[in-house]
C-alpha positions as CSV (number, residue, x, y, z in Angstrom):
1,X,208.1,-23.4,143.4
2,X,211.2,-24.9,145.1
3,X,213.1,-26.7,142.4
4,X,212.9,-30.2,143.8
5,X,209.6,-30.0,142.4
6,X,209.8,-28.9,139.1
7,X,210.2,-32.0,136.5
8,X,212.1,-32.1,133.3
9,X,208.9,-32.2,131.5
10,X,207.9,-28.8,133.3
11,X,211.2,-27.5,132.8
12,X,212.2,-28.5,129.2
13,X,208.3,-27.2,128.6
14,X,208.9,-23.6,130.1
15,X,212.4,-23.3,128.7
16,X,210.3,-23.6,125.2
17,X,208.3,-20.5,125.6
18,X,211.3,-18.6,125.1
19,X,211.5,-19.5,121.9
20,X,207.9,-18.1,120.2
21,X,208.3,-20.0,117.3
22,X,209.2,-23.3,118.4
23,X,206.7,-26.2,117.4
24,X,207.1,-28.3,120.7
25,X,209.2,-31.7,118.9
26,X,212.4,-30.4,120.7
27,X,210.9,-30.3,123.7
28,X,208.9,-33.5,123.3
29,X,212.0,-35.4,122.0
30,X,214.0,-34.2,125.2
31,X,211.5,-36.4,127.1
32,X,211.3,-38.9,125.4
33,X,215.3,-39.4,125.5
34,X,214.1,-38.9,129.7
35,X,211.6,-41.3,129.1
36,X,214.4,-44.3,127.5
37,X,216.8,-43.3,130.1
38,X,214.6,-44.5,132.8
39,X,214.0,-48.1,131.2
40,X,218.2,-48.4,131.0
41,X,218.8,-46.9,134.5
42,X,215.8,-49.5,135.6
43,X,218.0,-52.3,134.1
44,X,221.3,-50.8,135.2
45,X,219.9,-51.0,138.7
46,X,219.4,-54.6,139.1
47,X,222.2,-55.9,136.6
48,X,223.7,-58.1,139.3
49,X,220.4,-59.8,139.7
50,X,219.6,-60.6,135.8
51,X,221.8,-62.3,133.0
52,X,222.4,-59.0,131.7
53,X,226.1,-58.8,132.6
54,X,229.2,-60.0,130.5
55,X,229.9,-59.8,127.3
56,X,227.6,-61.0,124.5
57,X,230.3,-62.3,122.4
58,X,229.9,-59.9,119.7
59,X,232.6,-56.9,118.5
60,X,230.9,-53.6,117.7
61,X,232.1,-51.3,114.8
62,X,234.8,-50.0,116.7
63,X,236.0,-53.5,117.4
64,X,235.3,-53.6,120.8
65,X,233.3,-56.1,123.0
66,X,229.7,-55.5,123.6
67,X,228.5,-56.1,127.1
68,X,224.4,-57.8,127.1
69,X,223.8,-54.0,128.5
70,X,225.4,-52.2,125.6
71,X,223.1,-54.3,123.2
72,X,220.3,-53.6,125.7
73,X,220.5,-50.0,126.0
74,X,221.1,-49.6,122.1
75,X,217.5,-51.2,121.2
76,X,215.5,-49.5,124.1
77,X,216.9,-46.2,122.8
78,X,215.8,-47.3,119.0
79,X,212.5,-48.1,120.1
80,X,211.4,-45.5,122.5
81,X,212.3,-42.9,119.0
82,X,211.6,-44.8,116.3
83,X,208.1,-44.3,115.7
84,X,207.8,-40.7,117.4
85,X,207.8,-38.6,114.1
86,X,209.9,-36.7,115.5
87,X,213.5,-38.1,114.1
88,X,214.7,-38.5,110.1
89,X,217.7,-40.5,111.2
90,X,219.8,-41.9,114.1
91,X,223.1,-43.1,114.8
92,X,224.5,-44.9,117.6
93,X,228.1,-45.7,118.4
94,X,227.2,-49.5,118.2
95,X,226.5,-49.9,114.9
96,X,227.6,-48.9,111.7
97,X,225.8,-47.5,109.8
98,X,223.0,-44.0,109.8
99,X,220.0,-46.1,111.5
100,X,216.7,-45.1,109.2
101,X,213.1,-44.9,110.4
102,X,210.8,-47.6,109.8
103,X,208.9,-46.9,107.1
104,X,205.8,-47.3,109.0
105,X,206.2,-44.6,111.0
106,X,206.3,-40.8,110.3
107,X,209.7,-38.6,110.3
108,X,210.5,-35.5,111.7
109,X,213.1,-32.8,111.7
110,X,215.6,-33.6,114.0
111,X,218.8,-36.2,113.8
112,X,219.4,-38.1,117.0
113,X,223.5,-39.4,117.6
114,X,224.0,-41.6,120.9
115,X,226.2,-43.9,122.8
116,X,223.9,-45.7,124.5
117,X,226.4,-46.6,127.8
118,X,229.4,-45.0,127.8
119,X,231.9,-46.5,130.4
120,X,230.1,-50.3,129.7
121,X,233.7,-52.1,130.2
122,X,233.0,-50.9,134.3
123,X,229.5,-52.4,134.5
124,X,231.0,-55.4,136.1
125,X,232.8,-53.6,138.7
126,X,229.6,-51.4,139.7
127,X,231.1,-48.5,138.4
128,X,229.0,-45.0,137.2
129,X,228.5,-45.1,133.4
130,X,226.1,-43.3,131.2
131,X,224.5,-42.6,128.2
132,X,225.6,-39.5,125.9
133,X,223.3,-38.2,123.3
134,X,223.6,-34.9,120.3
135,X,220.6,-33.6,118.6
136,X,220.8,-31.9,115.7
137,X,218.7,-30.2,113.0
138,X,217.9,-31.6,109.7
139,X,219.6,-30.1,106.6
140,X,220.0,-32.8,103.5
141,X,217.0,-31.9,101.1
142,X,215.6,-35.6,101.1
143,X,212.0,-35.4,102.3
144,X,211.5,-37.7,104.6
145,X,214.3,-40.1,105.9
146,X,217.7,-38.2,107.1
147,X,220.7,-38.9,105.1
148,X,224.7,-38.8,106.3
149,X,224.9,-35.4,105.6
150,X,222.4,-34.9,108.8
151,X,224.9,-37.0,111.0
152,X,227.7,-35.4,109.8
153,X,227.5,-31.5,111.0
154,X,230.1,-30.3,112.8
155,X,229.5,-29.4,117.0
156,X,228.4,-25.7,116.7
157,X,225.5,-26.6,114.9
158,X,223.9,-29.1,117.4
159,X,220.3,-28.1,119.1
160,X,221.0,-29.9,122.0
161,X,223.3,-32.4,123.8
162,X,223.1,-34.2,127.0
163,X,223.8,-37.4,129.3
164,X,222.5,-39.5,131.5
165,X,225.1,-40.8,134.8
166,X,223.5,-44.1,136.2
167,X,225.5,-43.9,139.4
168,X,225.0,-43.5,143.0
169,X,221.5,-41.7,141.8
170,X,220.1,-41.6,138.1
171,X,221.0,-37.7,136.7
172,X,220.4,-36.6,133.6
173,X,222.3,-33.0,132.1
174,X,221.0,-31.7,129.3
175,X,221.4,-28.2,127.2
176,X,219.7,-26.4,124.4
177,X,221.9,-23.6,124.0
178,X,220.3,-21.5,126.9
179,X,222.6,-23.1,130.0
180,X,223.1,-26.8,131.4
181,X,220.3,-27.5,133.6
182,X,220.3,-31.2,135.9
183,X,218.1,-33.1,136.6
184,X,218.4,-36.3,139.5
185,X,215.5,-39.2,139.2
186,X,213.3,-39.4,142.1
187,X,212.8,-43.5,142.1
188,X,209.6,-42.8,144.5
189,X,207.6,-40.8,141.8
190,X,209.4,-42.1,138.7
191,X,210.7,-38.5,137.6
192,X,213.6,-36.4,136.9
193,X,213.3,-33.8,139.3
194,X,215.3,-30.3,138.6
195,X,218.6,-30.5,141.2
196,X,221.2,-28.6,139.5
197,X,220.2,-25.3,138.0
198,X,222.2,-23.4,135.7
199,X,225.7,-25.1,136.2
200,X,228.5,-23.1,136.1
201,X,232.0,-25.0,135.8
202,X,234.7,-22.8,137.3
203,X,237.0,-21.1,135.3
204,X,240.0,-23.5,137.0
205,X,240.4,-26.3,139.8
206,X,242.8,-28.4,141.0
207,X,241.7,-31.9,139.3
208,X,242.9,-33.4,136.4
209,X,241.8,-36.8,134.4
210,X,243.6,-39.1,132.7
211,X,245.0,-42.4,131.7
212,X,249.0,-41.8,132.8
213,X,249.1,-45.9,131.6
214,X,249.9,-43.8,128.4
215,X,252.4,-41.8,129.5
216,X,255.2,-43.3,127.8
217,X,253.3,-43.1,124.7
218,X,252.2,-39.6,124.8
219,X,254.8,-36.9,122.8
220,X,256.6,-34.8,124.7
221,X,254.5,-31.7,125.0
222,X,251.8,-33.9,126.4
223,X,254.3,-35.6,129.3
224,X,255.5,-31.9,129.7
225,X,252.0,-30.8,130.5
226,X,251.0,-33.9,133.3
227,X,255.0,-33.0,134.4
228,X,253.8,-29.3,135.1
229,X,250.7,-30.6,136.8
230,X,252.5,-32.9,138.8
231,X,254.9,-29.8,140.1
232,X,254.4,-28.2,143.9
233,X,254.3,-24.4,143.1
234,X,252.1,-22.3,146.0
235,X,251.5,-19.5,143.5
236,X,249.7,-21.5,140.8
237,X,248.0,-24.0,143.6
238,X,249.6,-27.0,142.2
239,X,250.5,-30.0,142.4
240,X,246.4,-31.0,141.2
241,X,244.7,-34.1,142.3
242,X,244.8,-36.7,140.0
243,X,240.9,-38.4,140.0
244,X,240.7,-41.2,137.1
245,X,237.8,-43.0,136.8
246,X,238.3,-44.8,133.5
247,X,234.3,-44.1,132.5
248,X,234.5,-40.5,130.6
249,X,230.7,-39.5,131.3
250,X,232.1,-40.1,135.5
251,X,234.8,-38.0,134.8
252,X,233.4,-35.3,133.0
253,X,230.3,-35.0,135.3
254,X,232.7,-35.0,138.5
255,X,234.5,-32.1,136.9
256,X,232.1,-30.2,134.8
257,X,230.8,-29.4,138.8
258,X,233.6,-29.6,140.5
259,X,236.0,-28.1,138.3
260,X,239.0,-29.9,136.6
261,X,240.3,-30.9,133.2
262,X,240.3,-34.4,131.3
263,X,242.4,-35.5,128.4
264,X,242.9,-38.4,126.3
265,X,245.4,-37.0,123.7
266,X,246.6,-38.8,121.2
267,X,249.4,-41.2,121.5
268,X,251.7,-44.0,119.8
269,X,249.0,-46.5,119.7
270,X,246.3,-44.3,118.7
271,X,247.3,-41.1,116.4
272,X,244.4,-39.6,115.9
273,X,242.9,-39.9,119.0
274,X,240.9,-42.9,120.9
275,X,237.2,-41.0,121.5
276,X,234.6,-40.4,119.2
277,X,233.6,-36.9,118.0
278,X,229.9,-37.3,117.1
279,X,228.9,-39.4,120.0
280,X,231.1,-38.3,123.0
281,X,233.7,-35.4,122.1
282,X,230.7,-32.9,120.6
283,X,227.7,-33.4,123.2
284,X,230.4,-32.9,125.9
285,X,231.9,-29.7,124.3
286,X,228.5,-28.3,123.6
287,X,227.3,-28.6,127.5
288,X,231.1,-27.7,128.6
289,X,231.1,-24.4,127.0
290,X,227.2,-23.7,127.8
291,X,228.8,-24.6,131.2
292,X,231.6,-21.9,130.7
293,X,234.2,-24.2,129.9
294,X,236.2,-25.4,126.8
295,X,236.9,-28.4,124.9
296,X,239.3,-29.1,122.3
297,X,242.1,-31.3,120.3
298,X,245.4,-29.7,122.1
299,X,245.0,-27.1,118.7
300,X,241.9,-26.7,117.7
301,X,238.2,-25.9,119.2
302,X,236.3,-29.4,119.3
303,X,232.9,-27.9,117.9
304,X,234.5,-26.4,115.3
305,X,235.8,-29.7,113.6
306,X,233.9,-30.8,110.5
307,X,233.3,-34.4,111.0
308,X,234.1,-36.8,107.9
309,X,232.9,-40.4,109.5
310,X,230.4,-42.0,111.9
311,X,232.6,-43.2,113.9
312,X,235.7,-41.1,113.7
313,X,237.9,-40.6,116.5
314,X,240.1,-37.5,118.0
315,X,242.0,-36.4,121.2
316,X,239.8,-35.1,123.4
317,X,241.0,-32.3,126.5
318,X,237.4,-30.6,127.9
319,X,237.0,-28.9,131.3
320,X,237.8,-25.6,133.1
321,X,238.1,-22.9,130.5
322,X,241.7,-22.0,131.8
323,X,242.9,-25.2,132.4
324,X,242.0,-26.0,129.0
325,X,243.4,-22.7,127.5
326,X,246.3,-23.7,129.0
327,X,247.1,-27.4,127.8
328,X,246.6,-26.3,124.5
329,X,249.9,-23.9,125.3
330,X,252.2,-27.3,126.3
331,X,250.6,-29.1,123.8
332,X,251.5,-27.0,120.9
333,X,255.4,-26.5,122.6
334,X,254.8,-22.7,123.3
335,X,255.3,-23.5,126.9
336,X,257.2,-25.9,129.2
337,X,257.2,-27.8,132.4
């Protein structure tokens, strides 16, 4: 069967029966994050015609402003979850705290972490954004309802990860440890139709991502590194392009098919790094190196990092293997422009 017509249900469904002892609630809570991510890209798609746009007034737990769609997409992604017995716990990026089941409903194995639209600050300007989601098991010995410890597990240990880009077409990327597999919304039947089969994010490119606003507050090794990019040398291909979006799941998606490498390092105003691990930094590692590709602080393997907080943050560098490999030499001074 071509793959334009196989769904995700199809797909996530078949991808299960490699697994002989799997109970079907992976699978099932895989659609149902498809399923919640058609409602937002609905909305997303006629935002300009609705008072969904602007800010609500409101500061989220990281003390930024939450746009009406933020809000919007955090309670459609509660509610298409809440109640499937399939989930102990939640935790989204927009509020504080673990979000528990309802006690009327049944709970399940699995611990759901989200950002329910990355990239919101560009929803004015019609720019791509997404949403970003990690899945992982339940460990805490509390019978029922999740607990911290089931948010807090370091990146190695997720079951899956995934985003949805609401762009020029709805796509959602998702892995469960066996590959990243695509999947592009097909408005005329409603579904996510397979496009983008086993990506495979080359090994190094010529694009890199960033903020060089920050440049002046970046350490040395980090201005050292966008110097040595910025450098015309034949053998090595360089100078690379620079392509900065400002919306991270835009830039990632661009170059987890593309190629390329994106960093937001630390810097003066923010020491230990602006993104957060649970909700951006780890589902983006775990589908970059499914992808072939790496992720990490400038010293250290992202999905290796125990995480200590909901909300914590870190420097972020992900893309092309080698690219990667090699920041992490200029960022720890072994090498120089």
């Amino acid at each position: 069967m071509p793959a334009a017509q196989i769904t995700i249900e199809r797909h996530i469904i078949e991808q299960q029966k490699q697994f002989p002892q799997a109970t079907g609630d992976f699978s099932a809570l895989l659609y149902d994050i498809a399923f919640a991510a058609k409602i937002i890209s609905r909305e997303v798609r006629k935002a300009g015609l609705v008072d969904i746009l602007g800010f609500t007034g409101k500061e989220n737990v990281q003390g930024e402003q939450v746009q009406k769609l933020d809000e919007f997409a955090d309670d459609i992604m509660f509610r298409a979850l809440d109640h499937t017995g399939r989930l102990c716990c939640m935790a989204s990026e927009e509020q504080e705290d673990i979000i528990t089941i309802p006690e009327r409903f049944d709970t399940g194995k699995y611990v759901l972490l989200y950002d329910p639209l990355d990239g919101s600050s560009n929803i004015d300007a019609n720019v791509s954004i997404g949403t970003i989601f990690s899945i992982h098991r339940k460990i805490s010995d509390d019978d029922g309802h999740g607990t911290l410890e089931d948010c807090l597990q370091p990146g190695y240990k997720q079951a899956g990860a995934g985003y949805v880009i609401y762009g020029s077409s709805t796509m959602m990327v998702y892995t469960a440890g066996n590959g990243v597999f695509g999947f592009t919304l097909d408005p005329s039947v409603g579904e996510f139709l397979l496009s983008h089969n086993n990506i495979r994010i080359p090994r190094r490119a010529k694009i890199y991502s960033t903020n060089e606003g920050n440049f002046f507050n970046w350490d040395k090794n980090v201005q050292n590194y966008i110097n040595y990019l910025k450098t015309p040398d034949k053998e090595t291909r360089r100078p690379y392009s620079s392509r900065y979006i400002g919306s991270l799941v835009a830039d990632f998606h661009r170059n987890l098919l593309y190629g390329g490498i994106f960093l937001y390092p630390a810097d003066n105003k923010n020491p230990n790094g602006k993104l957060r691990l649970l909700y951006e930094a780890n589902p983006l590692a775990f589908i970059v190196e499914q992808a072939g590709g790496y992720a990490s602080t400038g010293s250290q393997r992202i999905l290796e990092l125990q995480p200590n907080d909901l909300h914590q943050r870190i420097p972020l560098i992900i893309g092309s293997y080698d690219d990667v490999r090699e920041a992490e030499e200029f960022f720890q001074g072994e090498r120089e422009a």
